[in-house]
N, C-alpha and C positions, 0 to 999 in steps of 0.2 A: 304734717297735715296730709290730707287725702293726694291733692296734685304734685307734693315733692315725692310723693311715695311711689306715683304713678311714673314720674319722670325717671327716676332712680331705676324702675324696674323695665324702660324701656332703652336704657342705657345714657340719660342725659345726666348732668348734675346740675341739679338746679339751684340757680342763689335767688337770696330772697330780696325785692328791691325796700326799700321803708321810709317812708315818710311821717310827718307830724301828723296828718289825717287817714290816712289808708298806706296797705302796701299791697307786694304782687308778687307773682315769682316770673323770672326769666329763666328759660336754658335753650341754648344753640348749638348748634355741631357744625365743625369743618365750617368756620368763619374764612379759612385761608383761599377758601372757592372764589372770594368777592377779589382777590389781585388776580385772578389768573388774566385776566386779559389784558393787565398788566405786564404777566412773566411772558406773556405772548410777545405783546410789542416789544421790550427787553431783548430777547431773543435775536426778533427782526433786528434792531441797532445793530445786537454785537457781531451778527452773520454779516451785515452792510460793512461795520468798521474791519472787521478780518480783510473782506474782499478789498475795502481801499487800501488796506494794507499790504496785502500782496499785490496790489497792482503798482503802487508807488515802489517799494521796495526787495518783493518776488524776483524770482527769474527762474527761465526755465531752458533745459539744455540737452543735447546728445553726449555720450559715451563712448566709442568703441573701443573693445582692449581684445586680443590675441590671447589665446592661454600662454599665460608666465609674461605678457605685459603687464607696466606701473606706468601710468599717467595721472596727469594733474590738470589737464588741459579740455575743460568741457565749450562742445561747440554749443551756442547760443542759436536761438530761431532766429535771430536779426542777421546773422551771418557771422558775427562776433566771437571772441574767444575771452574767454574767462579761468584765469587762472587760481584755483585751490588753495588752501594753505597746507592740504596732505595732500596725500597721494593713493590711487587706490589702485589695487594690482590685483588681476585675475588670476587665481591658480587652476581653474579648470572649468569647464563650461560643457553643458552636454542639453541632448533631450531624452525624453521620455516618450514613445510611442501606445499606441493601442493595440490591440490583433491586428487589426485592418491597415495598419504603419500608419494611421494618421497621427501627429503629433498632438500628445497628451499633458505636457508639459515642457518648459524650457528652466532650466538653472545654473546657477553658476556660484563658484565660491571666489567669494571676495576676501579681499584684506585693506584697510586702510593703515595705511604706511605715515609717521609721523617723526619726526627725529630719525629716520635711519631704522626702526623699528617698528614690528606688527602692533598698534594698540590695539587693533579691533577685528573679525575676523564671522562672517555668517555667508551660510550660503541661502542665498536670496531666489525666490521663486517670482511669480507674478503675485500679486498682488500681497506681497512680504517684503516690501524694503530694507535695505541696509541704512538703518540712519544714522549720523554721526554730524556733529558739530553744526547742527541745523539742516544738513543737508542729505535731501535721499536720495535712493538711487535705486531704482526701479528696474525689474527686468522686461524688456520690450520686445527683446527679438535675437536669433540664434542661427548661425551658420556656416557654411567653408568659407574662410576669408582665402582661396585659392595658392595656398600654399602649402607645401609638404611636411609632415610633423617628422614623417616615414619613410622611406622606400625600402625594400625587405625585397632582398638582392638573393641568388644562390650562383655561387661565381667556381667555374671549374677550368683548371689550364687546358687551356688548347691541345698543347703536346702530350695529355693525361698528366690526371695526380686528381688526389681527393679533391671531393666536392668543399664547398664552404660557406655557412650563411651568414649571412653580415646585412647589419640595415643604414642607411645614409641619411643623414638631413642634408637640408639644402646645403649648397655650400660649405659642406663637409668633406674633408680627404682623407683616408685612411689606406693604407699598406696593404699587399693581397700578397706579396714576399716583400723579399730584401732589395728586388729591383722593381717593383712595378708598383704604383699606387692606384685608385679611382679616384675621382672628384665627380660630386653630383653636382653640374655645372647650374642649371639653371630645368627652371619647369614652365610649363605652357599648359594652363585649364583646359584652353580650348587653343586648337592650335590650326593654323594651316601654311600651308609653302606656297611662293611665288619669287619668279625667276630666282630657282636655289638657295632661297631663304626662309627660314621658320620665323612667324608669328606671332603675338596672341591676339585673337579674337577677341576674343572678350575673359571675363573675371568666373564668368560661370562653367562648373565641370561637365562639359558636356563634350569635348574631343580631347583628352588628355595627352600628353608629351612630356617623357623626361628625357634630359640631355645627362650623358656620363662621360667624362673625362677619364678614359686611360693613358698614363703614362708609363712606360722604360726608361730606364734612367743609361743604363746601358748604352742601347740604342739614340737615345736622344727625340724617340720618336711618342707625338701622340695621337690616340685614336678616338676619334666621336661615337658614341654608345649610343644608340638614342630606341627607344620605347614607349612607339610601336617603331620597328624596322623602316626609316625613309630612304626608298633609292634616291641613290645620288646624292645621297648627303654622308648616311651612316655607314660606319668603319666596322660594325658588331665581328662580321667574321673572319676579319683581319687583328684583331686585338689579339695581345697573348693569353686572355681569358675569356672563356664565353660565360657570359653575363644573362641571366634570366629570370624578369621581375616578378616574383610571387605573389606581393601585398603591397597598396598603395594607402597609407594613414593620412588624409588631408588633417591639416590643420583646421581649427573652426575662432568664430569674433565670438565674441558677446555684446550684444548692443542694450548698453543703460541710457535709462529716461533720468535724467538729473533736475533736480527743484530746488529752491530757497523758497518756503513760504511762510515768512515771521508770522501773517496774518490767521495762521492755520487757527491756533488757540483760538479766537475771537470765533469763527467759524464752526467749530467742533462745539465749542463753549453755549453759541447759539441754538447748535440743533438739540443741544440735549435740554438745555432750555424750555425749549420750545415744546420735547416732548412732553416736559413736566409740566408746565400749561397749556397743552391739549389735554392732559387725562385729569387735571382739573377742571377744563372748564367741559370736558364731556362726563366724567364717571364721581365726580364728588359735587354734590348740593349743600348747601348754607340751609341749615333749615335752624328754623327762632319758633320756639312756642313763649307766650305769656300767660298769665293765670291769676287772677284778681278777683277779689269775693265783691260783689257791689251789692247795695243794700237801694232798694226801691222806697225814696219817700212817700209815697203816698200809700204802701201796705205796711213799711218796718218790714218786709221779708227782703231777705240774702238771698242772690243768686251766685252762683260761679261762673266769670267768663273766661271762656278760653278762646285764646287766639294762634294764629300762627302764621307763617308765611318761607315760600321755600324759591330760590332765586331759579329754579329749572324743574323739570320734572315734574308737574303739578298731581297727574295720574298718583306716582307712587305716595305723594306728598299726601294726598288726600284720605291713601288707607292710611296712611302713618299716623293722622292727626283724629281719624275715626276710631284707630285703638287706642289712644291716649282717653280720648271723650271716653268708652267704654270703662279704660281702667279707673278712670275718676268717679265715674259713678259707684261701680264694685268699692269700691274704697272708701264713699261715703257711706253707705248700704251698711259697713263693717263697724262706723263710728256709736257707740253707748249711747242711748238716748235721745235718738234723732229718728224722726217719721219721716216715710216717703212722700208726703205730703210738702216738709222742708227742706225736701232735696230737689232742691232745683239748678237746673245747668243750662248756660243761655252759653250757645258755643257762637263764635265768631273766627271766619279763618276765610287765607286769601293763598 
């Protein structure tokens, strides 16, 4: 008939309704528009139940590891310690600057450690977690944790003989001959003296001091090295080697943000939700047309009425439902044997 043909060419499919005395046609689009405000509250639930859920069972915590540290011991915000069932070990930590030296980035490469061995292995930037067994570990922050990775030494005998470059970690001794060794006794970031004794100030490198242990085996004697030159303490040009620091390599932390948050899913789950009933309930409309021949008792003349109705949007709704009207009429126009006289269309639309 005229209005399934019209329906069809406007992209509906129309079914036909039928009864024992008349029938009609129905066709609708995007009925799924009528739950969206539904998947909306939905959403709202599972966003609410995630957050109870990490708030009953969540936690959250600090990190810090030294390059070639393995711990398992994250500090908690309540002052608490929480102990892993792995272990996570930094094997190097660095940042990334700008032209301008402003820091452009911080990263670090992790390892979680399980049985004695690497299972798992990413180097993690900001906002790139390492996750693992429920638990991530974020990158937060990067710096000298005040100690020596380095010291790059060029060491020459006293009484002449070749130069020699050699580098120390803390607490390291090594051989410069057969009698004499160094020890890199200890370091000071920030250093100062008071009655004939060195210090540390504080953690940050702002006045640097390393202390060197020479000894003579020979002799029995040993000598304090120290760099920068302190009168009254330092032995520098008494030792059997003159000692002269070229490079100082700090060591640097890595500081991770550590989370448990079972309720993430419910959370995640929510907002996408959510987005899918917002672009329901703003960019897709429920639109219904009906279509039913009625016959007027008091002439025996047949009308067509059409109806419609569309849950938002009424502007657009209204051309959509005036080219439907048009295409019905074109399509009775087309029908054998029928004058424009008994083409009548009584439209109805909301």
């Amino acid at each position: 008939m005229a209005a399934e043909r019209a329906l069809h060419s406007l992209g509906y499919k129309p079914e036909r309704v039928v009864h024992e005395d008349h029938f009609s046609i129905f066709a609708e689009r995007s009925r799924i528009s009528e739950i969206a405000v539904y998947i909306v509250h939905a959403s709202l639930l599972l966003i609410f139940l995630g957050t109870v859920v990490d708030g009953l069972w969540g936690w959250r915590g600090t990190l810090n590891l030294n390059e070639g540290e393995t711990s398992n011991i994250v500090e908690l915000r309540d002052g608490t310690a929480r102990t892993l069932p792995f272990a996570i070990r930094c094997d190097a930590a660095g940042q990334e600057n700008y032209k301008d030296g402003t820091p452009k980035k911080w990263w670090s490469k992790l390892a979680v450690v399980e049985g004695g061995r690497d299972v798992q292995k990413k180097e993690i930037v900001v906002n790139d977690p390492l996750f693992y067994s429920g638990v991530r570990f974020y990158q937060s922050s990067y710096g000298p944790n005040g100690k020596v990775d380095r010291l790059m030494l060029v060491a020459t005998p006293s009484k002449g003989g070749e130069k020699r470059e050699l580098g120390l970690a803390e607490n390291e001794t090594i051989p410069l001959d057969a009698d004499t060794t160094v020890r890199f006794n200890e370091f000071f970031p920030d250093y100062a003296v008071q009655d004939g004794h060195v210090y540390r100030k504080s953690n940050d490198l702002e006045n640097p001091a390393a202390h060197l242990v020479v000894t003579s085996k020979s002799s029995g004697k040993e000598f304090d090295v120290w760099f920068p030159e302190i009168e009254g303490i330092a032995d520098n040009s008494k030792a059997p080697y003159l000692l002269e620091a070229t490079d100082l390599k700090m060591g640097h932390f890595t500081g991770l943000q550590v989370s448990h948050e079972p309720g993430q899913w419910g959370v995640w789950a929510g907002v996408v939700l959510m987005v899918v009933g917002l672009a329901f309930v703003f960019y897709v409309v429920h639109v219904r047309f009906w279509v039913a021949p009625v016959r007027d008792p008091k002439t025996g003349k047949h009308s067509l009425w059409i109806g419609g109705s569309a849950n938002r949007n009424r502007d657009a709704f209204e051309q959509r439902f005036n080219d439907l009207v048009t295409l019905v009429e074109e399509e009775l126009k087309t029908i054998p044997g029928t004058s424009p006289s008994k083409k009548v269309a009584v439209v109805a639309g909301d």
